[in-house]
C-alpha positions as CSV (number, residue, x, y, z in Angstrom):
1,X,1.9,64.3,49.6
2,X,5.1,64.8,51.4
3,X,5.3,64.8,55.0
4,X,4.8,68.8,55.5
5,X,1.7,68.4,53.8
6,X,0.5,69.7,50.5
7,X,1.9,72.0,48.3
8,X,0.5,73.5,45.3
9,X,0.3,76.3,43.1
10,X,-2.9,78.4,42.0
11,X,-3.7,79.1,38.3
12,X,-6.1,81.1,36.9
13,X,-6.3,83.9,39.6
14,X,-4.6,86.6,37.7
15,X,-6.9,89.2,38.1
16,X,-7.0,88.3,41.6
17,X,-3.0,88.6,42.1
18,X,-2.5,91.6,39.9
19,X,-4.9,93.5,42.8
20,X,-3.4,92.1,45.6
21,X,0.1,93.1,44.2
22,X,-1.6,96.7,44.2
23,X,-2.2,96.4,48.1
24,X,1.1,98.8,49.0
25,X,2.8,96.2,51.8
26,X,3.5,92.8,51.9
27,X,2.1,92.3,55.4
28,X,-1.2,93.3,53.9
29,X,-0.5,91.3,51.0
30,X,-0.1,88.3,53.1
31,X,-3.1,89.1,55.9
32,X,-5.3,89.3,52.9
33,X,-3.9,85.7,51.2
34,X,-4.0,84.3,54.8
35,X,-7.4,85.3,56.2
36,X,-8.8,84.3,52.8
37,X,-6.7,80.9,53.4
38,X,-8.2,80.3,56.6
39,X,-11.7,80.2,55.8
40,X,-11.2,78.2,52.5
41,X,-10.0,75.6,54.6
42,X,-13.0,75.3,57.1
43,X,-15.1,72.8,55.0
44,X,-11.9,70.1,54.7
45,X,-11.6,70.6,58.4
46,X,-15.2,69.8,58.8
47,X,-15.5,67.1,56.7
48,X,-12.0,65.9,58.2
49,X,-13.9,66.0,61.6
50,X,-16.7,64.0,60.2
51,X,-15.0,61.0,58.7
52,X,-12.5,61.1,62.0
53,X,-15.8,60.7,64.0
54,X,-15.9,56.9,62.8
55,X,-12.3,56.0,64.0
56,X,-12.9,53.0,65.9
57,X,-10.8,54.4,69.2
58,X,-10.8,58.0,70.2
59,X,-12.6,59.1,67.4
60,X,-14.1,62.4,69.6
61,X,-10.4,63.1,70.3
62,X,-8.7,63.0,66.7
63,X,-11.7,65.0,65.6
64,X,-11.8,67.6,68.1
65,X,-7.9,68.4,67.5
66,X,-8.6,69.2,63.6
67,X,-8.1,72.5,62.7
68,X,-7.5,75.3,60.3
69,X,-4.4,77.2,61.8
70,X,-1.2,79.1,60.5
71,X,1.3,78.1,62.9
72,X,3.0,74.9,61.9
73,X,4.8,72.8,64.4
74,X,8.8,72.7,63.6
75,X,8.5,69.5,61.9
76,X,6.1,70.7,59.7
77,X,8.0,74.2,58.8
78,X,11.0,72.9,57.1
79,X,13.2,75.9,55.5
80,X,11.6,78.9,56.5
81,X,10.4,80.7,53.8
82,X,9.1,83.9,54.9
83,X,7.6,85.2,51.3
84,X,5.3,82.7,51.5
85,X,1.9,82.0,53.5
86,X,1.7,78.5,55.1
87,X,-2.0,77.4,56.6
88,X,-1.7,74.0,58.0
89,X,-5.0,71.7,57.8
90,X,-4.7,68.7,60.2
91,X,-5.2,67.2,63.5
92,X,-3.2,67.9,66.3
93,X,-3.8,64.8,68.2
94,X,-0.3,62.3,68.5
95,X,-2.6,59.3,67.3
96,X,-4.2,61.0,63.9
97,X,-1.3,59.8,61.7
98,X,-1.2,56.2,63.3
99,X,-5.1,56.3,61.7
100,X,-4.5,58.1,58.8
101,X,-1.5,56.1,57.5
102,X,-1.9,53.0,59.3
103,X,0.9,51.5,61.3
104,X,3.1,48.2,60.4
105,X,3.2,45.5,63.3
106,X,4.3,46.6,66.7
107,X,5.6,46.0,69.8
108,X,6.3,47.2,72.8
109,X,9.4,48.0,74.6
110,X,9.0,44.8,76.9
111,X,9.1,42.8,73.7
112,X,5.3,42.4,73.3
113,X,3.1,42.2,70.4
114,X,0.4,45.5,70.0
115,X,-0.5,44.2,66.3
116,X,-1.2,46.8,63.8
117,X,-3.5,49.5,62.0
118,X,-4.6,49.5,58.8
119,X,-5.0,52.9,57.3
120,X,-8.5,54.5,58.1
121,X,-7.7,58.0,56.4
122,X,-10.0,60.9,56.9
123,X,-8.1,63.5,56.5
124,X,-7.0,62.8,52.6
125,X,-10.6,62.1,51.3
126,X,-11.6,64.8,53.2
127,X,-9.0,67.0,51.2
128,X,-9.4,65.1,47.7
129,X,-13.5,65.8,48.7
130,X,-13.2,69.7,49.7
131,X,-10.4,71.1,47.5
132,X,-12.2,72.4,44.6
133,X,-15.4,74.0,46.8
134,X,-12.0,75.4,48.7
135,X,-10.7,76.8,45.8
136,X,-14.1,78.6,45.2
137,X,-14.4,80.1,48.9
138,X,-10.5,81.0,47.8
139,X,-11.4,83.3,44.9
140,X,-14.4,84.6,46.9
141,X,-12.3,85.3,50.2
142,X,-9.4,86.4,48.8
143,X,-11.7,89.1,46.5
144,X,-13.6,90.5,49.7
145,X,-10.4,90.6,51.7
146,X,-8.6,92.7,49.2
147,X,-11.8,95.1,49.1
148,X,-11.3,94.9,53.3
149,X,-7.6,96.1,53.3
150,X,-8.4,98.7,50.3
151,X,-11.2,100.5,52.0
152,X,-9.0,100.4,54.9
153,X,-6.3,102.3,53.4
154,X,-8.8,104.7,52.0
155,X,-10.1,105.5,56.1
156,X,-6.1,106.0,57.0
157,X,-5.7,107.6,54.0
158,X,-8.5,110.2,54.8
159,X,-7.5,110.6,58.1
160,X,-3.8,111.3,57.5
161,X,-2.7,108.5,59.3
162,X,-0.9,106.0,56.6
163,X,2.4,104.9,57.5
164,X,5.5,105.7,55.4
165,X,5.4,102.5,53.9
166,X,2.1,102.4,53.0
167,X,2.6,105.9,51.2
168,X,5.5,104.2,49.8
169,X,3.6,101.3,48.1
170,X,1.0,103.3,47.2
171,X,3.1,105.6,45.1
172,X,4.8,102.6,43.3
């Protein structure tokens, strides 16, 4: 894990990425990877929420601020890449890394001592927990959400009302 997150690359979903690449624009290419995205990552975020919920201070707190989103704070964006959909899974509260990774001794500005935190993670066994059921909502999601966009380009289509891209991609 670096500090952006996790990165890694599906295999085994060619039929899957052969019919999104039929899907004639890349914004409904990437609607269809990022809605599917979103709901694979619920059950981490739950079971993130659970294990948070026995942090021995503010567990309520670091568990109510985990959540499935696709905007990524600056520090978590790094070079933007815009060919590729990000979905960040993690807890917005400023004390969940303290718990997750632990912190070495501290001290105050006023030179006291605050002592330190082992690491309680609950958002990596929540991930290393979740990722293959994740994977399976993936294929599932992603499947129904390419059905979604192509019956809504068949409705446009019928009316008349597909943009010049669209006509464009679908012609390709």
């Amino acid at each position: 894990m670096n500090q952006q997150g996790f990165t890694f690359q599906l295999t085994g979903f060619k039929e899957l990425t052969d019919l999104l690449a039929k899907l004639p624009t890349e914004s409904m290419q990437k609607a269809a990877v990022r809605n599917a995205l979103k709901r694979a990552g619920k059950p981490i975020a739950e079971a993130a929420q659970d294990n948070a919920r026995s942090l021995p201070v503010d567990a309520e707190k670091v568990a109510k601020s985990i959540e499935v989103s696709t905007s990524l704070k600056k520090s978590q964006r790094g070079r933007i890449d815009r060919s590729r959909v990000k979905v960040y899974i993690g807890a917005r509260s400023p004390l969940a890394h303290l718990f997750e990774f632990g912190t070495s001794d501290r001290y105050s500005k006023e030179g006291y001592y605050r002592g330190m935190l082992q690491p309680l993670p609950f958002l990596r066994p929540a991930w290393d927990a979740g990722k293959g059921v994740a994977l399976d909502i993936l294929r599932k999601e992603l499947w129904l959400e390419i059905q979604k966009a192509a019956r809504r380009l068949r409705k446009k289509a019928e009316k008349g009302t597909l943009t010049a891209k669209q006509r464009e991609g679908l012609l390709r």
